[in-house]
Structure formats: C-alpha cells, structure tokens
C-alpha positions as CSV (number, residue, x, y, z in Angstrom):
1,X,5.6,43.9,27.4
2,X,9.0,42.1,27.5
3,X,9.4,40.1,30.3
4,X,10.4,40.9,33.7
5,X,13.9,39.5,34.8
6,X,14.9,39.1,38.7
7,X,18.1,40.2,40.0
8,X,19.6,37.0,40.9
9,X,19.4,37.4,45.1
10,X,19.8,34.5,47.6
11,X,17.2,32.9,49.2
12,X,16.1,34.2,52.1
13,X,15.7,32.3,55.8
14,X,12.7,31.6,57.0
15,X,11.1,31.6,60.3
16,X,9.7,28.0,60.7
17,X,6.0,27.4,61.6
18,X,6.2,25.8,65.1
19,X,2.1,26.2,65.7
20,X,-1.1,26.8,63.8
21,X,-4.3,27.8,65.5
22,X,-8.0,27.4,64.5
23,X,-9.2,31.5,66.2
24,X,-13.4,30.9,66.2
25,X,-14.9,34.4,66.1
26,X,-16.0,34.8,69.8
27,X,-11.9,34.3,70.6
28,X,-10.8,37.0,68.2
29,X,-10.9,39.8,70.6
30,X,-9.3,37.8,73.1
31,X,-6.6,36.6,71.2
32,X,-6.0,40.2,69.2
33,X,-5.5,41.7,72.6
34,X,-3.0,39.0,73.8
35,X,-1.1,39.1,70.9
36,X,-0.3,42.8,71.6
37,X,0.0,42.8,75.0
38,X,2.9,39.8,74.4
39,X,4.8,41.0,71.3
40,X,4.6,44.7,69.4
41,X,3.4,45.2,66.5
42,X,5.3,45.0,63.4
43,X,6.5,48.0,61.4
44,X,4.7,47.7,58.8
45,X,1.0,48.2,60.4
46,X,2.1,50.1,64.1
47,X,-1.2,51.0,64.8
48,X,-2.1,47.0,64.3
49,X,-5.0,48.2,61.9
50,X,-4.6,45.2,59.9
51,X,-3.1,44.6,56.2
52,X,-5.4,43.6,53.7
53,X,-3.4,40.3,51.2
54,X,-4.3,39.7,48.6
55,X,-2.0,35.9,47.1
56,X,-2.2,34.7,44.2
57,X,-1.0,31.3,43.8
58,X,0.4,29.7,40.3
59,X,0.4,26.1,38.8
60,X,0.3,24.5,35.6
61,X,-2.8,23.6,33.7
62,X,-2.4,20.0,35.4
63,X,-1.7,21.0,38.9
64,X,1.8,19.4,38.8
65,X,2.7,22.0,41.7
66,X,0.0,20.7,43.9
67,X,0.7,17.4,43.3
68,X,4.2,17.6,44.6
69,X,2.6,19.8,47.6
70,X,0.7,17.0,48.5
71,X,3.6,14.4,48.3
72,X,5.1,16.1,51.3
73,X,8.4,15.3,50.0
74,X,9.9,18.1,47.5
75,X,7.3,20.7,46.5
76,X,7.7,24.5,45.2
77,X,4.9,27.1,45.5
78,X,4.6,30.2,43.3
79,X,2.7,32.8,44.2
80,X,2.2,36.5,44.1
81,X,1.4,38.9,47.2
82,X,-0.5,42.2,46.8
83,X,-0.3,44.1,50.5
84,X,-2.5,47.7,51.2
85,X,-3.0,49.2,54.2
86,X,-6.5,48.5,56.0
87,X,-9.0,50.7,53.7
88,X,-10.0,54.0,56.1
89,X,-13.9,54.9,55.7
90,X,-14.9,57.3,53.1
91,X,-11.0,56.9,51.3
92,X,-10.2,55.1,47.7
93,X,-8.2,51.9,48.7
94,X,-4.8,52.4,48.8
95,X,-2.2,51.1,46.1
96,X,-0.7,48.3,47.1
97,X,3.2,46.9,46.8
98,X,3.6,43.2,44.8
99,X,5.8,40.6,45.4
100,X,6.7,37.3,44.1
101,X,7.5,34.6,46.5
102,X,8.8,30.7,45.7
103,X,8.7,28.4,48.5
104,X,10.3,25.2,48.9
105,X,10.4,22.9,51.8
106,X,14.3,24.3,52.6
107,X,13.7,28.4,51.8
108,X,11.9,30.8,50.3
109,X,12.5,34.0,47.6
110,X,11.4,36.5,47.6
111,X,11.1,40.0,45.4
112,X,9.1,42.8,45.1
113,X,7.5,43.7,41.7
114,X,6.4,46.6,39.7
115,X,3.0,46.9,40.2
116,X,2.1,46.7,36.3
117,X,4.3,43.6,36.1
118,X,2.5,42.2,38.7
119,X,-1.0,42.2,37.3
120,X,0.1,41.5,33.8
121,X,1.3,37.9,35.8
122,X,-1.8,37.7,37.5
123,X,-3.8,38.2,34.4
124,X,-1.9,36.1,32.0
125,X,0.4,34.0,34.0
126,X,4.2,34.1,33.3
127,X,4.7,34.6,29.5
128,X,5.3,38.3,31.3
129,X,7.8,37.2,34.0
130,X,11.3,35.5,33.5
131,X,11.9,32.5,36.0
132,X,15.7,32.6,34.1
133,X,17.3,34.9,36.8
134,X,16.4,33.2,40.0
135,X,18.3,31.2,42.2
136,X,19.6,27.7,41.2
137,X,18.1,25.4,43.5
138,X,14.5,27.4,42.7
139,X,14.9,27.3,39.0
140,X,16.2,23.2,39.2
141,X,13.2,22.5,41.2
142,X,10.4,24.4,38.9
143,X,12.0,22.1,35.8
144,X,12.1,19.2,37.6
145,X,8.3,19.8,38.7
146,X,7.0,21.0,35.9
147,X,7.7,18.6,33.2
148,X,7.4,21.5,30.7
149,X,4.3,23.1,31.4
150,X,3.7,26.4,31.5
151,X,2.3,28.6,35.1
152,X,-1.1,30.1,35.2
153,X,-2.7,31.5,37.8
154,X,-5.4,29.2,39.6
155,X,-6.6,31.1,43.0
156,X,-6.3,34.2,45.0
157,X,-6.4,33.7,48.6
158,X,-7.7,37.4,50.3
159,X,-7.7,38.0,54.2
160,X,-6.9,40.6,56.6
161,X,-3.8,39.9,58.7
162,X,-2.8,41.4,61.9
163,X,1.2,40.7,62.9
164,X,3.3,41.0,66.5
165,X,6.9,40.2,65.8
166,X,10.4,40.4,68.2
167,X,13.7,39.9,66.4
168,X,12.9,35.8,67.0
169,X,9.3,35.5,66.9
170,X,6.4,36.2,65.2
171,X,2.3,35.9,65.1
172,X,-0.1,36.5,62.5
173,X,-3.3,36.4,62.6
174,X,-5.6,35.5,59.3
175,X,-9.2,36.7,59.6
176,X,-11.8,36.7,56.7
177,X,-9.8,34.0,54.3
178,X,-11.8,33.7,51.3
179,X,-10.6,32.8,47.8
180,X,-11.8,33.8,43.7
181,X,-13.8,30.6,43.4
182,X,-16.4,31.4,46.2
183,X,-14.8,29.7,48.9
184,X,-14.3,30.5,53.0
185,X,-12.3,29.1,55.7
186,X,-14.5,28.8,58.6
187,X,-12.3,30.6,61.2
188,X,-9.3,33.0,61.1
189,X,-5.7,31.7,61.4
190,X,-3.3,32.3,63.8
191,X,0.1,31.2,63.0
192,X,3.9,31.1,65.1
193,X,6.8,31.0,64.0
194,X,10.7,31.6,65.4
195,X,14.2,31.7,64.9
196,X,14.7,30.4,68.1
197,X,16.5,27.3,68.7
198,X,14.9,24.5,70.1
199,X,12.3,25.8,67.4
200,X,9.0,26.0,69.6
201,X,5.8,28.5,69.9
202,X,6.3,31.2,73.2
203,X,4.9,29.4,75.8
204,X,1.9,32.2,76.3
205,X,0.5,30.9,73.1
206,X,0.4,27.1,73.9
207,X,-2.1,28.3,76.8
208,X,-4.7,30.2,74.5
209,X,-8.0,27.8,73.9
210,X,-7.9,27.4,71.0
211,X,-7.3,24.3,68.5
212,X,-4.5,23.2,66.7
213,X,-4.5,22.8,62.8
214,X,-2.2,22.0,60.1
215,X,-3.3,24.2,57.1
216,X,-1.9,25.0,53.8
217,X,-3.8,27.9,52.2
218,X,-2.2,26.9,48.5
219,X,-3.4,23.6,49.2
220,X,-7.2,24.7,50.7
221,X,-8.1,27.1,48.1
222,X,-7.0,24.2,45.3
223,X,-8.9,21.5,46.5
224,X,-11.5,19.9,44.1
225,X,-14.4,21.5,46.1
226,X,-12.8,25.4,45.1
227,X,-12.4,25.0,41.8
C-alpha cells in the first residue's frame, strides 16, 4: 500500500487543560449528573451515552518521544484515535472514524484517516503513513527528536469518555482507562479545559470533592511497569 500523504493544514488551537480530577467510582454518578446539568452535551454523543476511544500512541524503538515528554521542555506525541459510538445491547459494534493527532507543547494536528490506513499504521507503524506533508514546525520537531529512528506503535490507551462542552469550555470525563499491556488506572479522569482568558476551570468544578492530578496517559501507559 503506498503511503498515505496529509494535506498540509494548519495546526489547530487548543483548549488548555486548566484542571485534572481523580473521579473514584462512588462520585461518578454525582459528577456525570453535574457535568450535564452545568454544560450540554457535545454533538457528537447528544444523548451523553458515552464514546468508546480507542489511542494508540507511537515512538521509536528507544522511546526518544517519551524521553522528551518527560524533559518537560520540547516534546511531540503521535498518536492515533479510533472513536465508535457506545456499543447498544444485542448490536455488532459500530465502525469507527480514525484520526492522527501530533501534539506539541504550543499546538496540536490533527486529521482524520481512512480507516484501512489507519490500521495498516497501527499494525506496522509508519512505513504506511507519510510525515512529509505536515506542518513545519511538526515535521522540524519529529527530526529533531528522533535522531533517525523510525515510529512504531507501543500502547493503546481504551476508555469510555463522556463530554459537556460551551463555545469556551469543556469537560470530559475518562472512565475504564485500561491499556494493551494489561494495565488500569485506578479511577476515571475528569478533565477542564477553556478558551477563556484568564485560563481557569468554571468555578462549579473547583467545588466537586474530588482530587487533583496531573496525568499524562502517553506517559502512564509507557511507564516501565506497562510494558
């Protein structure tokens, strides 16, 4: 299969991530209801049945990405996003849409993929995907991190998220985050993040109990005890 190029679009803006929250499961019900009582749900899952994600995250054979995640300083991630509906009882799944994110710590880009392209990737990494075609600052960064190597695949994150967004702000919430190599995060995830200017979480979710966390789920599911 030749490989798949990218139309060459801009990178996209990105709400920032002004509050993680650890959601234990006796405050799930309480914090699913708040969430839609505060914000609506977002178009893509109106009846806030839940999206099942399934990421897969990329790296070389050396983990040169993770090592510049961990830096804190300049880092990309790779990944690719498989989202389906929330599977009904008694239906096949349904087919889900792909896309191909790359994150730095000053934007993100993102694409949707065929779906055949998409599990080629996943399968074999990216002698089936062209990283030619996309924006500069992306492509400068992957050589610079890189030092050559080539990207596998090294994890799939899966969990069901449930999403409220206004034209400013937004809440997901992570529940059931396991990964390929066995391993799962203790309680869902409930993130916040805005447009808004001075960047901080809505003031109703700084007053639900429960605890703040800084996670990184590229970083998580890569850790020595995953793999």
């Amino acid at each position: 299969m030749p490989p798949f190029l990218m139309s060459n679009l801009p990178a996209t803006d990105l709400r920032q991530n002004v509050l993680t929250l650890a959601v234990p499961p006796d405050r799930l019900p309480a914090v699913g209801s708040a969430m839609r009582r505060l914000l609506p749900a977002e178009d893509y899952d109106p009846l806030f049945q839940g999206q099942y994600l399934q990421t897969t995250y990329f790296d070389t054979p050396s983990f040169r990405l993770r090592k510049a995640r961990l830096a804190k300083k300049k880092y990309l991630t790779i990944r690719i996003r498989c989202y389906a509906p929330s599977q009904a009882p008694g239906r096949n799944y349904p087919e889900g849409v792909y896309a191909l994110s790359l994150k730095t710590e000053a934007g993100k880009y993102r694409i949707d993929l065929p779906p055949d392209v998409a599990e080629a990737v996943i399968q074999d990494g990216t002698d089936e995907l062209s990283l030619a075609d996309v924006p500069a600052e992306f492509l400068a960064r992957w050589l610079e991190l890189s030092a050559g190597e080539r990207l596998i695949p090294v994890v799939t994150v899966s969990f069901t998220r449930y999403a409220v967004e206004s034209s400013t702000d937004r809440l997901t919430l992570d529940c059931n985050i396991l990964t390929s190599t066995g391993k799962v995060y203790a309680s869902s995830v409930l993130e916040a993040k805005t447009t808004a200017r001075p960047a901080v979480a809505l003031p109703e979710v700084l007053q639900w109990p429960c605890h703040p966390i800084k996670l990184s789920k590229f970083l998580w599911a890569t850790s020595p005890q995953a793999r």
